[in-house]
N, C-alpha and C positions, 0 to 999 in steps of 0.2 A: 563271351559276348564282346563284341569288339566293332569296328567300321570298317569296311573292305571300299575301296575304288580302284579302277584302271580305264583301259581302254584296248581295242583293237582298231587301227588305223587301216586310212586306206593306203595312204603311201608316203606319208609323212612318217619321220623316226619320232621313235617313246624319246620324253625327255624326263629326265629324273627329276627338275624342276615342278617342271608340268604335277608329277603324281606327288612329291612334299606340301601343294601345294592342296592338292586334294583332301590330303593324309590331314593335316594341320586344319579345317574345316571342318570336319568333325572328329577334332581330337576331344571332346570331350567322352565319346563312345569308347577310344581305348588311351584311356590316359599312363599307362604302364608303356607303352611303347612302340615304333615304329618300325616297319620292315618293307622293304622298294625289290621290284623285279623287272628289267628291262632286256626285251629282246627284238631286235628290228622297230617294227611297227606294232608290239604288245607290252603294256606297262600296265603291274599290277602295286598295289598300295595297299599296308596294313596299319590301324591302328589298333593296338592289346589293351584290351583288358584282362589281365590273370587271372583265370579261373582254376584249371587244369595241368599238373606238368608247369607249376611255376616258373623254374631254373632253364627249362627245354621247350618250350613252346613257340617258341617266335616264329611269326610267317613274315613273307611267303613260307609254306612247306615245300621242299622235292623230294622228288626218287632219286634212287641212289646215283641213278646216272644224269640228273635233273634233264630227263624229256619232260616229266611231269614239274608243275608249279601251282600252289593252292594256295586263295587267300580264304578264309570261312567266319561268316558272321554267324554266333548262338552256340547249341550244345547239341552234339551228338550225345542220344543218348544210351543206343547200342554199340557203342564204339569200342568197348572188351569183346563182346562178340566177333566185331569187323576183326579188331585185331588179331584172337584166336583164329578167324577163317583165312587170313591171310598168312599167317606170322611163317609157314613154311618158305612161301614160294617171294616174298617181300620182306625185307629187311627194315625195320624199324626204327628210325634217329630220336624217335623220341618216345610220352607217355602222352603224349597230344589227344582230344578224345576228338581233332580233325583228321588227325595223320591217316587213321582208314581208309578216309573220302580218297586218296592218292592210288589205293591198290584197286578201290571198288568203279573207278571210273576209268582205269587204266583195262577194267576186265569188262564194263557193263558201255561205257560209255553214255550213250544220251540217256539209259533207261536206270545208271546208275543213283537217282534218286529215290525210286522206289523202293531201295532194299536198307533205307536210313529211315530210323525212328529219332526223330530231333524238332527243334526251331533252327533253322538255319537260311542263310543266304550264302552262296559259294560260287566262286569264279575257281574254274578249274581250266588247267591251260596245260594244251599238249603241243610241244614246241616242232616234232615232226611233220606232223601232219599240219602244224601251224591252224589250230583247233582251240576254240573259248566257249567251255561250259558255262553257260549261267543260271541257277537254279535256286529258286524259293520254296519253301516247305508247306505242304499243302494247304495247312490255316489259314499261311501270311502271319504267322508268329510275328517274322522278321523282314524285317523292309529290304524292298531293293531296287531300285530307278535306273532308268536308259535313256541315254539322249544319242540320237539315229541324225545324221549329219552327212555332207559330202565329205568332211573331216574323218568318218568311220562312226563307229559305238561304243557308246562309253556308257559304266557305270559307276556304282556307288551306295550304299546305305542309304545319305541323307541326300536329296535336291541340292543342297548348298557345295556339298564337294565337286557338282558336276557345276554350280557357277565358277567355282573357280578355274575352269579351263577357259585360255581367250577365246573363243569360239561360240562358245553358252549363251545365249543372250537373257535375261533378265523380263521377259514379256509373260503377259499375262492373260492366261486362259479365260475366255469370257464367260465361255461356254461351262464351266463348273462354278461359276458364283453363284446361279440358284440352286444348283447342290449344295451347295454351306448357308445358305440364308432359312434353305428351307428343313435341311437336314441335321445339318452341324459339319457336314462334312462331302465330299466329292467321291465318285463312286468309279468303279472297277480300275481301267487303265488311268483315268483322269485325273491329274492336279492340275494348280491354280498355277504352275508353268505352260506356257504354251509348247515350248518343245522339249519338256522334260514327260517324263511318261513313267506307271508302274507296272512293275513285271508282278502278273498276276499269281496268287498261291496256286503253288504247285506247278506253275509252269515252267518249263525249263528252254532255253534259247541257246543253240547253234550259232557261232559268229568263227569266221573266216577272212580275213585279208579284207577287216572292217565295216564286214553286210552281216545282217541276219539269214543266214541258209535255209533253217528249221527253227519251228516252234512246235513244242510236246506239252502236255500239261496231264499233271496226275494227281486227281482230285484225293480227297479222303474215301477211305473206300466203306462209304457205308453204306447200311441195307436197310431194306423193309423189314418192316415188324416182325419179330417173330413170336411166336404161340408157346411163353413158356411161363412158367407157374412163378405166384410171389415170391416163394420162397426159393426156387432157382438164381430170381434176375435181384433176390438180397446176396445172397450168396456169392455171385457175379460181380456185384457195384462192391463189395468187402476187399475182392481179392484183386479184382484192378484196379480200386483205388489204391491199396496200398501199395501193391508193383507199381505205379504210377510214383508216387511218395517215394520209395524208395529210389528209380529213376532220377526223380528231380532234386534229390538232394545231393549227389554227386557232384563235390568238391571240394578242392583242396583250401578254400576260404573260408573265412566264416558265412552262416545264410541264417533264416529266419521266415517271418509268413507275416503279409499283413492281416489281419483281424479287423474284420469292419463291425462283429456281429449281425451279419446275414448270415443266410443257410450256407452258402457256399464257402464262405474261408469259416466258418464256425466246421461246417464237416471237415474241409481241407487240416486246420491245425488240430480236428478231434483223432484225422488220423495218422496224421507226422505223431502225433504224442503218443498213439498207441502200440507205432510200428518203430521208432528211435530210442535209442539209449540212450540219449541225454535230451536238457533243457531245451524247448523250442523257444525261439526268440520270437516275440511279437509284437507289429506295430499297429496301432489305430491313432487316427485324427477324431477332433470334435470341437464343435466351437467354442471361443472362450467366452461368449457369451450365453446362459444356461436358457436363456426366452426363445432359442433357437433347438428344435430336435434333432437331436443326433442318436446315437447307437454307442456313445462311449462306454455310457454305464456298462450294457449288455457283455461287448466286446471286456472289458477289464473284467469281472464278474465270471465271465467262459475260462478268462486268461490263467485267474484263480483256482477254478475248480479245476484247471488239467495241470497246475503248478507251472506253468510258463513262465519264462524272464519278461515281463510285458512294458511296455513303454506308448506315453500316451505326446501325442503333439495337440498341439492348438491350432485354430485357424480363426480369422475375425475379419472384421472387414477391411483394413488397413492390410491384412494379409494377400486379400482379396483384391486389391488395384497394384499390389509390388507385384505380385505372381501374375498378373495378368498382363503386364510386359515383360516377364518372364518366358510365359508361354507362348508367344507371340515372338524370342528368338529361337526357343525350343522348338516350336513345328511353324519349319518351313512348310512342310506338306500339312495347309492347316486341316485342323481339327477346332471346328468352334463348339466346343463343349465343356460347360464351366464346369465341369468333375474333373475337368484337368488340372484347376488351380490347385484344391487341395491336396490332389496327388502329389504334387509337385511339392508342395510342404511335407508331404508325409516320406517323399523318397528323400528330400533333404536332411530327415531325423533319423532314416532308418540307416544311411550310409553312415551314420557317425558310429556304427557298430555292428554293419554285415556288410557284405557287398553282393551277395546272392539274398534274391526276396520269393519267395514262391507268391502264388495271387489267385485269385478265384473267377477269373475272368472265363468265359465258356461253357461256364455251369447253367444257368438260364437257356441257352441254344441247344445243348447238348442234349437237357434234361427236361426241355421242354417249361422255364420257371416265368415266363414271362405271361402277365395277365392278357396281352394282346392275344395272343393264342385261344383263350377262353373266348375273347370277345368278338374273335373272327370265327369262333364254329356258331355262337351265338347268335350274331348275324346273319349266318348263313341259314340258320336253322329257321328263321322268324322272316326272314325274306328281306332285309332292311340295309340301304350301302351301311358301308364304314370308309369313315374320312379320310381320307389318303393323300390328303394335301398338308403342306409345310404352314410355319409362320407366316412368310412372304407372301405364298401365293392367298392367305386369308388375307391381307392386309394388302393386295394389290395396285390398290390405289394411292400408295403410296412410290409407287414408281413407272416412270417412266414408258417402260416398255410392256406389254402382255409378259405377265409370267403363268408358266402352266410348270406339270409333272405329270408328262406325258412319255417320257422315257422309259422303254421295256426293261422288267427286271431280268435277269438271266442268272439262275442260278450252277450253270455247267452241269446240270446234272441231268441225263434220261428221267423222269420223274414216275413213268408207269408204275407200277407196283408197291410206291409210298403212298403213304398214309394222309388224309387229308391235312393232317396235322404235320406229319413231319416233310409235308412239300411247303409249309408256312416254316419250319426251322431252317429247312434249309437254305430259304431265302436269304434270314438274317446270318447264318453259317458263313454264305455267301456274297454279302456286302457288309450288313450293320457289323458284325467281329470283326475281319481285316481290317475295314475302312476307318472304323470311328473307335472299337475298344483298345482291340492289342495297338492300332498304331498311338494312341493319348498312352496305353500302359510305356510303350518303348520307348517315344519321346521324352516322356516325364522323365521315365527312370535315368534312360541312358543320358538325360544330361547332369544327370548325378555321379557318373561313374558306377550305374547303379544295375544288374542283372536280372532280368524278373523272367521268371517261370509259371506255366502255366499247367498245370497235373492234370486239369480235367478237360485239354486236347492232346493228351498223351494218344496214340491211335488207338491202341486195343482199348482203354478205357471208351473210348468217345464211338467206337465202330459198337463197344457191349450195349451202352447206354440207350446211343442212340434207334439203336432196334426191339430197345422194351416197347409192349405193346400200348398202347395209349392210353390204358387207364393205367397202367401205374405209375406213367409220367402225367396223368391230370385227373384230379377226382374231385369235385366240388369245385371247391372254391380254391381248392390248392394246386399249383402246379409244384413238378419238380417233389410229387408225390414220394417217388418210393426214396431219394436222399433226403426227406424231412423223415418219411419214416426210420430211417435208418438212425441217422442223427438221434431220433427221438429214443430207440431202444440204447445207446452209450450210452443214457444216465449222466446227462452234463449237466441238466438241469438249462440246458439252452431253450430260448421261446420259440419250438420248434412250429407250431399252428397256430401262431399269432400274426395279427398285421404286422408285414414288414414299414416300420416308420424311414429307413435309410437315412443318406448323408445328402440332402437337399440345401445347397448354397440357394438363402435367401434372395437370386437378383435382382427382383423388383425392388426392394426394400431400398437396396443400394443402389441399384442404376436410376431410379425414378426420379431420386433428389438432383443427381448429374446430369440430367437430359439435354438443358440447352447446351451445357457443355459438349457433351457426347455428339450434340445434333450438329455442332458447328462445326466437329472432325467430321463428322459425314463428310458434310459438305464440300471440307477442301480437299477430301481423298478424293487422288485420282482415281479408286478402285470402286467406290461409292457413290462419291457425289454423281458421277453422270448418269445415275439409275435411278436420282430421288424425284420426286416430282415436288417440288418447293411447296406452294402451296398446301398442298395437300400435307406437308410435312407438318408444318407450324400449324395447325390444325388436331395433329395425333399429339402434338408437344403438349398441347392444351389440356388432354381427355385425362380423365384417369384409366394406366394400365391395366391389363388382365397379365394373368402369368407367361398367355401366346405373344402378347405385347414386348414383357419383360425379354422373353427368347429372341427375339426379332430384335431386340435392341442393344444385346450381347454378343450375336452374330452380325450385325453393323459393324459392332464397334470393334470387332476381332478383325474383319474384313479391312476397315482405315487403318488401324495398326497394322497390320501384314502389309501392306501396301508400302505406307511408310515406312517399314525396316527393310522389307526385302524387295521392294521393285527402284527403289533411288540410286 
């Protein structure tokens, strides 16, 4: 895991300034160290984080004869494979689990992402043909931005690297601020830069003497239902999960698993314990206050019966106002979503003793766990809408201007032959995951110096899962049916068919006493304030909250803080 930045120019030379300066913007992504590649008008920028090949790993990578140049953000995770298929014909400088990407793109070229199982973001640079790969892994595990200019294309991991080139300007997208008011967050190519943009999961981009030539994009490759019996699709979720497990623990670090006590990192660390020879390490948050529900008890109580090294952090509300100018330097590409703060404490506890964290993020989409699901076949069944509008556009009259959410979703997939159900996952597959989980997981962590992995968008896992038939990913009242069933035959003693209570930050509680305060940042943000309707404002200040209220008013307040750090 680490920060990658460059550029391809159009006729201006690479300056080594230019990419140290890139590199140093989000050096907190690879704080072990830096590596620069300059050739004409192509400059590429590494910052490391050590995972892999400790002593030998430093990018850029080259071929032996450096035609080829690699910088790579995340984890290959077939990369012994890459290497056995190459090791004849390819000579190998290192134990790197990037160094493959060099042979596989040297042979495959644009199509060479399809033949990698990882998270990754990767600039690949072939200096003959004067040729720049740029490719994100089909989830969007891992970030990756372009800013397109008469200057050429440039990118980077984080938004902030590409401010620091003189060129970049600092303006601000209008057009995605009721995606975050209403959402928590900004959707497919769109952030809150106006000339910064993201390169979509799985897409991959051709750049040449500083244009984009070709755009290719290779989604996850999944199917319709298939027709197979309970006890096959147990069988199936046993053995990928733990090929999965075994994948993502590969490192020369130490790692660990956070444990929230849901289904999903409860199965996840049921099955790191069943399939490793030693101590899983585990982390869960809870708050220090007990009149508030959390999931600690549960998570410590699992941690127990599987013998884990477990460790619990705290969070309160004093936790809750430092961390949320925290994450407010942390995601530049915001994310207004208070599960960010305690993340954000919880990767600050779990770095003081792993630097690799596996996570349970993709198990709900994958596996079909989200109650909305129920509620839209339910709906659909009884003939009745479902609400599909945000905070903002409820509370409309609180601004300025008509807000609707009238924007088409687009999930890149041909849809014929899915299931009513799983053309409803792959929506969120295809915005709510990229946009709003993994990017708060990656931000959080990676401003920790911290690695997190995700097992259950491993591909063969997520392509098995997601083609169980539909009832054994929903039966009752249960989604994510057949991984509670499973969970429930290991004998954890985990509350496999119980309401999930989760890790709910109290905001009303807290933001409600702060309001005039909060209302007066509105105000003077220039990101804000010119969308309030005054009146109408000091009016809401009056009312007592609902919790749609509370949301609305922590997506304000994310909105005047981003403004003021990153548009001054």
């Amino acid at each position: 895991m680490c920060g990658i930045a460059g550029y391809s120019l159009r006729s201006a030379q690479a300056e080594l300034q230019q990419l140290q300066a890139m590199a140093t913007a989000q050096q907190h992504r690879g704080p072990d160290g830096e590596g620069f590649y300059t050739h004409q008008h192509v400059g590429l920028a590494h910052s490391r984080l050590s995972i892999i090949d400790l002593n030998g790993g430093a990018q850029p990578l080259s071929s032996q004869g450096g035609e080829w140049q690699l910088v790579a953000n995340g984890e290959i995770y077939n990369y012994k494979k890459l290497q056995q298929q190459f090791k004849v014909n390819y000579q190998f400088k290192t134990a790197s689990d990037c160094e493959p990407l060099i042979p596989l793109f040297a042979e495959h070229g644009a199509t060479a992402p399809q033949h990698v199982e990882g998270m990754y973001a990767v600039a690949a640079y072939h200096q003959p043909s004067d040729t720049l790969y740029l490719a994100r892994d089909p989830f969007g595990i891992k970030p990756l931005y372009i800013h397109q200019s008469a200057y050429g294309v440039a990118f980077a991991s984080e938004p902030r690297a590409l401010l620091a080139l003189p060129w970049v300007q600092k303006s601000l997208n209008e057009a995605a601020l009721l995606g975050v008011l209403n959402r928590q967050y900004s959707r497919g190519r769109c952030t809150l830069f106006a000339d910064i943009e993201r390169v979509l999961p799985g897409e991959l981009l051709v750049v040449r003497g500083g244009e984009i030539v070709e755009r290719q994009r290779h989604l996850p490759a999944l199917r319709k239902a298939q027709n197979i019996s309970q006890q096959e699709a147990l069988e199936q979720l046993e053995e990928r999960l733990f090929s999965s497990i075994h994948a993502h623990v590969q490192s020369d670090v130490p790692y660990g698993a956070f444990l929230s006590g849901g289904i999903d990192s409860s199965a996840m660390v049921t099955a790191m314990t069943r399939t490793l020879n030693e101590p899983v390490r585990t982390f869960t948050i809870g708050f220090a206050d007990d009149s508030v529900a959390d999931e600690q008890s549960t998570a410590a109580a699992l941690a127990q019966k599987l013998n884990t090294v477990h460790s619990t952090a705290t969070f309160g509300e004093a936790d809750f106002w430092r961390q949320l100018d925290v994450w407010v330097q942390a995601s530049d590409d915001l994310v207004a979503d208070y599960a960010a703060l305690p993340l954000l404490e919880l990767a600050n506890s779990a770095k003081q003793d792993v630097t690799v964290v596996l996570s349970g993020e993709g198990g709900d989409e994958i596996l079909a766990g989200y109650g909305r699901y129920r509620r839209k076949l339910l709906a659909k069944l009884l003939g009745k809408p479902l609400r599909k509008t945000g905070p903002a556009s409820r509370r409309a009259g609180l601004f300025t201007q008509a807000l609707n959410l009238t924007e088409p979703l687009d999930d890149g997939y041909d849809n014929s032959g899915f299931s009513r159900l799983q053309q409803d996952q792959l929506l969120d597959i295809s915005n709510w995951l990229p946009d709003d989980l993994l990017m708060k997981v990656d931000r959080a962590l990676m401003w920790h110096g911290l690695e997190g992995r995700v097992p259950y968008l491993d591909n063969q896992f997520a392509a098995a899962m997601f083609a169980l038939p539909d009832n054994l990913k929903q039966q009752g009242k249960h989604g994510k049916w057949l991984l509670k069933y499973w969970l429930d035959q290991q004998q954890v003693d985990a509350p496999v068919w119980g309401k999930k209570r989760g890790f709910t930050v109290p905001i009303k509680a807290w933001l409600y006493p702060q309001r005039e305060k909060l209302a007066a940042d509105w105000q003077q943000s220039a990101v804000t304030g010119p969308l309030l309707n005054q009146n109408t404002l000091q009016q809401w200040l009056q009312k007592d909250w609902s919790q749609t209220d509370a949301l609305l008013a922590f997506r304000l307040t994310c909105l005047a803080k981003w403004g003021q750090h990153w548009l001054r």
